[in-house]
C-alpha positions in Angstrom: 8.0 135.2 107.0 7.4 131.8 107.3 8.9 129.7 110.2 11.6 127.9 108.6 11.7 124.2 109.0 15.3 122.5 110.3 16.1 119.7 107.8 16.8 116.5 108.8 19.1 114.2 106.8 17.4 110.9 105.9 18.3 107.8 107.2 19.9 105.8 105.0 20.3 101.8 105.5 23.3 100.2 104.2 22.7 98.9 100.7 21.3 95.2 100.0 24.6 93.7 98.7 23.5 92.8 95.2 23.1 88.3 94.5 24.9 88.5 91.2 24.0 85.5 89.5 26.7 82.9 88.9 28.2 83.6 85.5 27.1 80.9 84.0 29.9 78.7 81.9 29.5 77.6 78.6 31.3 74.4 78.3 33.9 74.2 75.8 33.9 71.2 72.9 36.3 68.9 75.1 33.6 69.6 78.1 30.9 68.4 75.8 33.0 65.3 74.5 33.8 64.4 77.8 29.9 64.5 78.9 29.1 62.2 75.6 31.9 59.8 76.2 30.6 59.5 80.0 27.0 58.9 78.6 27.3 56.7 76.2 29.7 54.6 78.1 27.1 54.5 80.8 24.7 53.0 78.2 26.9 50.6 77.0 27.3 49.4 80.4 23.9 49.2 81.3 22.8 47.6 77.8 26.0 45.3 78.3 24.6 43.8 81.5 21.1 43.9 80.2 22.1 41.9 77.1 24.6 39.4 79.6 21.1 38.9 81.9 18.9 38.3 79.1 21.8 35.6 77.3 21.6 33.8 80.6 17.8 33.5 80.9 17.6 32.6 77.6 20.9 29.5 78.2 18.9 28.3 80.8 15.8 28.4 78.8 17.4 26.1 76.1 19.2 24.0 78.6 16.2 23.1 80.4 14.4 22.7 77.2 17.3 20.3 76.2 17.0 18.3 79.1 13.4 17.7 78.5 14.6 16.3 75.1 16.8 14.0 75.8 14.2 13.0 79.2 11.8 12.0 76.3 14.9 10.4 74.5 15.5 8.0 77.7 12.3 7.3 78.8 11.8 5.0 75.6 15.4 3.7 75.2 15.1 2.7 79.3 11.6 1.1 78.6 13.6 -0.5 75.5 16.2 -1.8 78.0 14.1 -3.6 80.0 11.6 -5.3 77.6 14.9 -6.4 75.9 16.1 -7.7 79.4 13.1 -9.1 80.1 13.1 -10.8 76.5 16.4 -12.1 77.0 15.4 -13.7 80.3 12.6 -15.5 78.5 14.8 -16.4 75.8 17.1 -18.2 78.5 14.4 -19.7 80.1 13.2 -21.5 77.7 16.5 -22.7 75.8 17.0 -24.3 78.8 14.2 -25.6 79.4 14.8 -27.2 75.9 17.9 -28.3 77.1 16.6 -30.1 81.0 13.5 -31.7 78.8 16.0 -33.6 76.8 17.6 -34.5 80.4 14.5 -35.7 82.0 13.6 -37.3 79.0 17.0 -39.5 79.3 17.3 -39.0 83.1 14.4 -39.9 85.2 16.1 -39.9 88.2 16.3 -36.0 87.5 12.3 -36.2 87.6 12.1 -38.5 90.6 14.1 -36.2 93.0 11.7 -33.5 91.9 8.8 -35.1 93.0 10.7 -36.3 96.3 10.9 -32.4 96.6 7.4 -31.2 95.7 6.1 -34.3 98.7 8.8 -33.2 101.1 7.3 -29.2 100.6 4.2 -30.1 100.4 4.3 -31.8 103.9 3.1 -35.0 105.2 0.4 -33.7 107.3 -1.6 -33.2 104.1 -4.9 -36.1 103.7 -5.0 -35.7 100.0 -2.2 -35.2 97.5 -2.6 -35.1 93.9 0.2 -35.2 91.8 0.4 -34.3 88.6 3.1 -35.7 85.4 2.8 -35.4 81.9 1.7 -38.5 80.6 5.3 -40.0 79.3 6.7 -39.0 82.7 4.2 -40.8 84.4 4.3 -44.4 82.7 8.3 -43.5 83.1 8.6 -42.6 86.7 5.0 -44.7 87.9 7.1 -48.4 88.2 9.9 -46.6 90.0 8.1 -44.2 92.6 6.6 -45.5 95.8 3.9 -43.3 96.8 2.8 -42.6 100.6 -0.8 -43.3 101.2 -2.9 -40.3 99.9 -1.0 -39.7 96.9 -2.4 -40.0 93.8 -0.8 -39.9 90.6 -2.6 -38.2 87.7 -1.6 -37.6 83.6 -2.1 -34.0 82.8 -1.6 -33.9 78.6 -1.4 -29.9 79.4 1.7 -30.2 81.1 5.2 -30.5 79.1 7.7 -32.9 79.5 9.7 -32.1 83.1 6.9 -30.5 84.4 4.7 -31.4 87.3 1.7 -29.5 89.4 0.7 -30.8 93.0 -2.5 -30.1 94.3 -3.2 -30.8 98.3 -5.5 -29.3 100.9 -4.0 -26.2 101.7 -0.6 -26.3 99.3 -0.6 -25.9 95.6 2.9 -26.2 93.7 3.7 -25.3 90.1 6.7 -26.9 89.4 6.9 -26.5 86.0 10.0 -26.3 84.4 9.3 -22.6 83.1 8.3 -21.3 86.5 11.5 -23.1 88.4 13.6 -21.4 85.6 12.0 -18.2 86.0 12.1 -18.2 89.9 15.7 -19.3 89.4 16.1 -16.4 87.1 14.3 -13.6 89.6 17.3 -14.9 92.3 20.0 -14.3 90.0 18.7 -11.0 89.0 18.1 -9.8 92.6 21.5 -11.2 93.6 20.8 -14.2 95.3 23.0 -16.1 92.7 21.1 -19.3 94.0 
């Protein structure tokens, strides 16, 4: 007979515990409202501050093109404002010099103190001296005035009643009544109130 052969019991290893797979959960309807709710509140929030961003950008858009608006509105009413200053300075320059023609006319001790004035600026270290009157003043004030030596008295027909131009070596004075008024003018606009 055949030899007989022992049997030996196989070795058996413990079983692999079985992974089950989670069960997986069907949400219910309230599950699945509650997820829509969340999301679309999410948008809304996001588009919300979206929508607040883009308002802002687009206020300050407007407001700075509404400032450059009502710059181009100023520009010209400011340029307005001062050529109607400046008009209005004219306007009293020459009313009165309308009005201190009339008093040199009638006063020409007025005159005479003026061309005291223009000598005394002028200096008496100047040689030659002309002075210049329109011609009225001059036949008016000549009898009365006693001239230092170098003076000379001249008629200019281009010059108005009142005024008077003196011309020496190194000093030339306009003292016409329009440029007194307006340097008197200049003062009181720059505060001088002289």
């Amino acid at each position: 007979m055949s030899s007989a052969v022992r049997w030996a019991a196989p070795e058996l290893a413990p079983p692999a515990p079985v992974v089950q797979e989670p069960e997986r959960h069907m949400p219910s309807v309230e599950e699945l409202q509650a997820i829509e709710e969340a999301a679309h509140a999410e948008g809304y929030a996001r588009g919300h501050a979206e929508g607040i961003a883009a308002g802002q950008a687009e206020v300050r858009r407007i407001a700075a093109q509404m400032e450059g608006i009502l710059d181009a509105f100023t520009r010209p009413l400011a340029r307005l404002d001062a050529e109607v200053g400046d008009a209005l300075g004219d306007l009293a320059v020459r009313i009165a010099g309308a009005l201190l023609r009339r008093e040199y006319a009638t006063d020409p001790a007025l005159l005479q103190a003026l061309v005291h004035e223009a000598l005394e600026i002028a200096g008496s270290d100047q040689r030659q001296v002309e002075l210049r009157l329109h011609p009225d003043d001059l036949a008016l004030l000549a009898p009365q005035l006693a001239m230092p030596a170098g003076v000379r008295l001249s008629a200019d027909a281009t010059l108005a009643r009142g005024d008077l131009r003196l011309h020496a070596d190194s000093v030339r004075i306009d003292g016409s009544l329009s440029a007194r008024l307006n340097a008197t003018l200049q003062r009181l606009v720059a505060g001088d109130g002289a």
